[in-house]
C-alpha positions as CSV (number, residue, x, y, z in Angstrom):
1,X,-32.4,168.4,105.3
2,X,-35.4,170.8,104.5
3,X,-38.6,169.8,105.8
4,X,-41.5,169.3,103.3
5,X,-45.1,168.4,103.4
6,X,-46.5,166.8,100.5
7,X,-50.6,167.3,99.6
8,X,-51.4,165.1,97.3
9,X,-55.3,166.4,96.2
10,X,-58.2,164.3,93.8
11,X,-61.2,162.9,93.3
12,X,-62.5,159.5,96.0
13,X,-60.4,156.5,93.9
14,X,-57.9,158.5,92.0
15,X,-54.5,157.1,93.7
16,X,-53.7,159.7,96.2
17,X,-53.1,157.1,99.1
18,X,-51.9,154.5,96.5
19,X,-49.5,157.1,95.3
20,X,-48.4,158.7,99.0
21,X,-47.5,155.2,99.9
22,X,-45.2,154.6,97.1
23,X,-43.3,158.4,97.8
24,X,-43.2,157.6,101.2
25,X,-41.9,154.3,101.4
26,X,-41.6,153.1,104.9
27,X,-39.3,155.9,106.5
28,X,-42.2,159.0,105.9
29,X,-45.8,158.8,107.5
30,X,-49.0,159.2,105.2
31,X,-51.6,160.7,106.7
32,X,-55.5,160.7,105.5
33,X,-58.8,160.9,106.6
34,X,-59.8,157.6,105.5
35,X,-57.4,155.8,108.0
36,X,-60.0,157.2,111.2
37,X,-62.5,155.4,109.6
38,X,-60.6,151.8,109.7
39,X,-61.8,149.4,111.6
40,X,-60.3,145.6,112.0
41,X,-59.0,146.4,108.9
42,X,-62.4,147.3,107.1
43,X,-63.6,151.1,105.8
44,X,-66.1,152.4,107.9
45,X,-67.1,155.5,106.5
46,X,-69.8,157.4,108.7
47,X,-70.3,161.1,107.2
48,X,-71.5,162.3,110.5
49,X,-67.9,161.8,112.0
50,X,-66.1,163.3,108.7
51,X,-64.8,166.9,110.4
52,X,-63.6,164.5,113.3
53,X,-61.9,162.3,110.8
54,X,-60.0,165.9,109.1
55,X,-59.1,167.1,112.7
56,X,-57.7,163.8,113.6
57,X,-55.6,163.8,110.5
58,X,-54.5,167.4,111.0
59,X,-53.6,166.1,114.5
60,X,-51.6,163.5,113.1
61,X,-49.4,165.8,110.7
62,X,-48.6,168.6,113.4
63,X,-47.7,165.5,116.5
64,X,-45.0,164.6,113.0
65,X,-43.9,168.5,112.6
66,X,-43.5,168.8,116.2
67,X,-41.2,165.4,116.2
68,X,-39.1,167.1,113.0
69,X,-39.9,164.7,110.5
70,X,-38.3,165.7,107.5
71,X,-41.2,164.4,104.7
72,X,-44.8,164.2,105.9
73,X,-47.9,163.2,103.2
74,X,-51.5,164.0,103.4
75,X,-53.6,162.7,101.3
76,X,-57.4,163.8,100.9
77,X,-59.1,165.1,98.4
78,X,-58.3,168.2,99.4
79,X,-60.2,170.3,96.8
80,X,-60.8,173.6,98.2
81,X,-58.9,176.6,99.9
82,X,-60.6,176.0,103.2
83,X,-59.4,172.4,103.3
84,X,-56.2,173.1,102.6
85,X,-55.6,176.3,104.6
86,X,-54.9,174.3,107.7
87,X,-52.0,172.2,106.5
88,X,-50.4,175.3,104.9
89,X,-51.0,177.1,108.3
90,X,-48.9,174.0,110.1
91,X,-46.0,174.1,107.3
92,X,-45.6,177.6,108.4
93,X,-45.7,177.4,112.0
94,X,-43.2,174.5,111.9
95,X,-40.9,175.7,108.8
96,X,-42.3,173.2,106.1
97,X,-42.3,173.8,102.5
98,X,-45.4,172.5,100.7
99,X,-45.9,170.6,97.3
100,X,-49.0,170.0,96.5
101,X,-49.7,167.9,93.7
């Protein structure tokens, strides 16, 4: 089975998680930046800790590649080259196609 990474990319609110969820089902992880700022169930956003919270996530799709997990899904908002370059850097290393939508 070919290995893909999915990106899904938007605004804050626009569905990506909402939409990752329902692709992914309950066989493929979802992996986003919000989830590092959960806490007992509650969003705790704290912009000082938001590069942690994008290197955490990043962490969290290469520990997947490196296990072989065939669909992996990131979403953030993802809206420029430099937050992107990383994930398309990891799909290489570890033989990933991407689809970003």
């Amino acid at each position: 089975m070919e290995k893909v990474l999915f990106i899904l990319r938007g605004l804050p609110g626009s569905g990506k998680s909402t939409a990752a969820d329902l692709l992914a089902g309950k066989n493929y992880p979802v992996c986003t930046a919000d989830d590092f700022f959960m806490r007992n169930g509650e969003y705790k956003f704290n912009p000082v800790l938001l590069g942690k919270a994008h290197a955490w996530c990043q962490n969290k799709v290469v520990d997947a590649m490196k296990s072989g997990i065939e669909k992996i899904f990131v979403a953030n908002t993802n809206t420029t080259e430099k937050e992107l370059a990383p994930y398309f850097k990891m799909a290489e290393e570890y033989g990933y196609s991407v689809i970003s939508l």
